[in-house]
C-alpha positions in Angstrom: 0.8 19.2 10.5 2.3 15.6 10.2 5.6 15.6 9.3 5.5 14.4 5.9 6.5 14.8 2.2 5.1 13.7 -0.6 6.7 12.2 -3.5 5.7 15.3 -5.8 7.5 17.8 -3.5 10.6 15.8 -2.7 10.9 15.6 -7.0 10.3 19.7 -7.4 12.4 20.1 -4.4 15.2 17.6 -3.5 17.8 19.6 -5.7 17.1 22.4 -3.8 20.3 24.0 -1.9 19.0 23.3 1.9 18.1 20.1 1.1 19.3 17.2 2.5 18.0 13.5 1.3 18.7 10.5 3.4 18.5 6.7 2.2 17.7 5.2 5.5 17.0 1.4 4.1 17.9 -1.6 6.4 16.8 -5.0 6.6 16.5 -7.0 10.3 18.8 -9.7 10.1 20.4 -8.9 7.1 22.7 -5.9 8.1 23.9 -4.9 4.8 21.3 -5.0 2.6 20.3 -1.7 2.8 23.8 0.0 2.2 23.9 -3.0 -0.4 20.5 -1.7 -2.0 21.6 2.2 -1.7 25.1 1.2 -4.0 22.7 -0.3 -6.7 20.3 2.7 -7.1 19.0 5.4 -4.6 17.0 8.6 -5.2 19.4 11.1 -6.6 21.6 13.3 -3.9 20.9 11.2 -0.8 23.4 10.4 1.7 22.9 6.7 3.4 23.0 6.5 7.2 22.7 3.0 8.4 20.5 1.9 11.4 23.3 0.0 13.4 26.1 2.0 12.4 24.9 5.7 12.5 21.5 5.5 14.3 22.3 3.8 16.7 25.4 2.8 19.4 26.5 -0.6 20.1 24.5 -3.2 21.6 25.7 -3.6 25.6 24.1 -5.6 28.3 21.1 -3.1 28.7 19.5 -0.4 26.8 18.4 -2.4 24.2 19.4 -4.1 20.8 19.2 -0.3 19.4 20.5 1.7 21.8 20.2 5.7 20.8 23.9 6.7 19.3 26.2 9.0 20.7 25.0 12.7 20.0 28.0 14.3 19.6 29.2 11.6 16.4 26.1 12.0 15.4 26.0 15.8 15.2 29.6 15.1 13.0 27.5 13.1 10.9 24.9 15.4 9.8 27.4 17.6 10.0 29.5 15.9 7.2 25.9 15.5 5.5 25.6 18.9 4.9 23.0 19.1 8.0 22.8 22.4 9.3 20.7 24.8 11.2 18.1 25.9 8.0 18.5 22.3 6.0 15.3 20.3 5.6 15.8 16.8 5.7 14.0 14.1 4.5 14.4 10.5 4.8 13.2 7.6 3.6 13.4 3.7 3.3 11.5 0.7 1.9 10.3 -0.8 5.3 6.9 1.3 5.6 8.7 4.2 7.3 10.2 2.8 10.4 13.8 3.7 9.9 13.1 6.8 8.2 10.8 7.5 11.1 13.7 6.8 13.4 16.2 9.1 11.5 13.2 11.8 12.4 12.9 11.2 15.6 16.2 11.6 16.2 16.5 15.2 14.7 12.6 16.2 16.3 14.9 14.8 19.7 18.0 17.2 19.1 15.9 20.2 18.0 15.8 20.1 14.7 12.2 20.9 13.2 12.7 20.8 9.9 13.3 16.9 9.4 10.6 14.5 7.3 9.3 11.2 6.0 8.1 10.6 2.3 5.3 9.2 2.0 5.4 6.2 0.4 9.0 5.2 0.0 11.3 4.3 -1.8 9.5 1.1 -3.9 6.3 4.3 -4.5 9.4 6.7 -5.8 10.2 4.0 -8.4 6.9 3.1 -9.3 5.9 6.8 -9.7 8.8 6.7 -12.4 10.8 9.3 -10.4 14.8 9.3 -11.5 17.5 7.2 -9.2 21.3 6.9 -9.9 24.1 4.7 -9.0 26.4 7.5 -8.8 27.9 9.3 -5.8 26.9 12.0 -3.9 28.7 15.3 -3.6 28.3 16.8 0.2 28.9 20.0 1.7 29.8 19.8 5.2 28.7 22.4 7.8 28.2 22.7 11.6 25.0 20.4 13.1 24.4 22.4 16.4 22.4 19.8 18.8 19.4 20.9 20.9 18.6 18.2 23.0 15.0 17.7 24.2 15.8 15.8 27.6 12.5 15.2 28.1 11.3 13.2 25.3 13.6 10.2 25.8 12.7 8.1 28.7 15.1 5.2 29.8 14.0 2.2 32.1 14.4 3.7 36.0 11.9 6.4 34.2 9.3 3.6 32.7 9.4 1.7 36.0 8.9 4.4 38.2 5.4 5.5 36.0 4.2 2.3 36.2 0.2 2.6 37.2 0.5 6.3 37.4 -2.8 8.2 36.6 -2.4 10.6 33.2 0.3 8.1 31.9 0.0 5.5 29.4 2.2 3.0 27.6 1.7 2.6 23.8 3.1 -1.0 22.7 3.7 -0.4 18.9 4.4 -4.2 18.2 2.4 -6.6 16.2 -0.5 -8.1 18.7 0.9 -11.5 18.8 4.3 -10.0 20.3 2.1 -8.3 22.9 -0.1 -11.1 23.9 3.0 -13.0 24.5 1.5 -15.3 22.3 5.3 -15.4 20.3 9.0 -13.7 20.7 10.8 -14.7 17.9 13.8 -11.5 18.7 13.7 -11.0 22.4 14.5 -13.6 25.0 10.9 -13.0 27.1 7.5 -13.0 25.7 5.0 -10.4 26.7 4.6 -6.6 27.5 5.1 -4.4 29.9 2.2 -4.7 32.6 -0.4 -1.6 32.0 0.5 -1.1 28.2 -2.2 -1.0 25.4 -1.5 -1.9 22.3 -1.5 0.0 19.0 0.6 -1.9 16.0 3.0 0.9 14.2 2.0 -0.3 11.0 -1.8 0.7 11.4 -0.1 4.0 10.8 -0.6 3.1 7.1 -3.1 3.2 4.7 -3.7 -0.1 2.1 -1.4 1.2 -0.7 1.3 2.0 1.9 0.8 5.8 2.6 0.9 7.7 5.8 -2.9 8.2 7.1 -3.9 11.9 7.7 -3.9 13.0 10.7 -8.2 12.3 11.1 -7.8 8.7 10.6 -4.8 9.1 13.3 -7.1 10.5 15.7 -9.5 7.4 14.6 -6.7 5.0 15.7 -5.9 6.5 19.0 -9.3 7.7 19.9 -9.1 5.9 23.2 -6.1 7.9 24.3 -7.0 11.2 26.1 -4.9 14.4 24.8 -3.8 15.2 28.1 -2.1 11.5 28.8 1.5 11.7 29.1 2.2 9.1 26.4 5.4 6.7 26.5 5.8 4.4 23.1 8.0 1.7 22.9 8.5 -1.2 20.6 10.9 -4.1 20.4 14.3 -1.7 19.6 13.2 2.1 20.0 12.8 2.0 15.8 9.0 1.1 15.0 8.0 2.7 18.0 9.0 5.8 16.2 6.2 6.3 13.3 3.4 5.6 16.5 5.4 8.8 17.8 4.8 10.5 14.4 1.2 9.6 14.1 0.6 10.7 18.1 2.1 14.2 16.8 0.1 14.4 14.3 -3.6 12.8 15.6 -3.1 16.1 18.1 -1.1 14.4 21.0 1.3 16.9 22.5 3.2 15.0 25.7 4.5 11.7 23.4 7.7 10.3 24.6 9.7 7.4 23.5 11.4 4.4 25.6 14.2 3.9 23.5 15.3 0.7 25.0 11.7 -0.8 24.9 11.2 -4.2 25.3 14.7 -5.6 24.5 15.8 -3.3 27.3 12.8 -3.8 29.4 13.8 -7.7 29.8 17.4 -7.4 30.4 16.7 -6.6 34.1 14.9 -10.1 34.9 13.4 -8.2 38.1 11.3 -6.0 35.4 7.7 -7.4 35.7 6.2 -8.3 32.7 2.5 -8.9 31.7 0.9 -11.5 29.1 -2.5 -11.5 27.3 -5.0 -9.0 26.4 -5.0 -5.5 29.3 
């Protein structure tokens, strides 16, 4: 089952009491746009977490240019969100699902199973005619009690030392360009890491902007064997999270993430890194 709602069932059931929405829009380069957006109209009892500020920690000389945040502020956070034990959360943005996806990832990481993405959005929400406000929301704090799943986070000692290993494989979730090497208009070195294949987070999505179900996921990553331990990364740790999703769902069971990805990958310059097609 892929983890994700649809715009019908957030709309019967986002005023439900264990219920949690969360406005998760952001905008590269423009760091307040999304909070900017979420003041001018959002769906109605959604809380805003922001990627830099609440999804991720600061920026230091390694671990990337989203580093994952500290768990126990973020545990506050849901906390202060109204996140317990039983909620269901479900977030959402307008960037095809990559910081919503990274909001999920984050709560599939610290135990929590009962955390989504809505399909679609929020430009589909409007355009379906569903209601939005301007006004506050009214939270009820609890207790977020973290569950940390060590082994689906992998950091760069961990990366290096798989390199060439039988059974693993490195998902690249960037657009092909990035991987070829071909451009690097974010990160300081152009390329991948050596061994990685190359599947573009945003094939994740159908024409009109929906998730795919989880047979045209299999489609996608039909050359990847079931019994692969599978490391994504991106350029941040963020769009390498819906290729996690879509793993998940296509039937993939050992997916892990490399949070620091490529912006980490290159801040050791003794990392190797690899150009053109593998």
């Amino acid at each position: 089952m892929q983890p994700i709602v649809t715009q019908e069932w957030l709309f019967e059931h986002g005023t439900d009491e264990h219920v949690v929405i969360v406005d998760c829009r952001f905008v590269l380069g423009n760091p307040t746009a999304g909070r900017q957006a979420y003041a001018i109209d959002h769906i109605p009892g959604a809380v805003y977490f922001d990627l830099e500020e609440d999804l991720s920690a600061p920026k230091s000389a390694h671990g990337g240019r989203h580093p994952m945040p500290d768990w126990d502020q973020f545990a506050r956070k849901l906390g202060e969100a109204g996140v317990g034990r039983d909620t269901t959360v479900v977030a959402y943005d307008d960037q095809g699902g990559a910081m919503a996806s990274r909001l999920w990832w984050i709560m599939h990481y610290l135990g929590h199973t009962r955390a989504y993405v809505l399909d679609g959005g929020y430009e589909k929400w409007k355009q379906a005619g569903y209601p939005v406000t301007d006004g506050p929301t009214v939270t009820h704090r609890t207790v977020f009690e973290a569950n940390p799943q060590e082994g689906l986070l992998l950091h760069m000692e961990d990366v290096k030392s798989r390199l060439g290993r039988p059974g693993t494989v490195l998902v690249d979730s960037r657009e092909h360009r990035r991987y070829l090497g071909l451009e690097e208009a974010i990160d300081p070195v152009a390329g991948h890491i050596p061994g990685a294949k190359n599947y573009f987070w945003k094939d994740s999505l159908t024409e009109n902007g929906g998730w795919k179900d989880a047979e045209a996921q299999k489609e996608r990553f039909a050359g990847l064997h079931t019994a692969d331990e599978i490391i994504v990364y991106c350029g941040s740790g963020v769009t390498a999270c819906p290729n996690v999703l879509a793993l998940l769902a296509a039937g993939y069971k050992n997916v892990k993430l490399y949070a620091g990805s490529w912006s980490d990958w290159v801040s050791y310059s003794d990392n190797p890194v690899a150009t053109g097609a593998e």
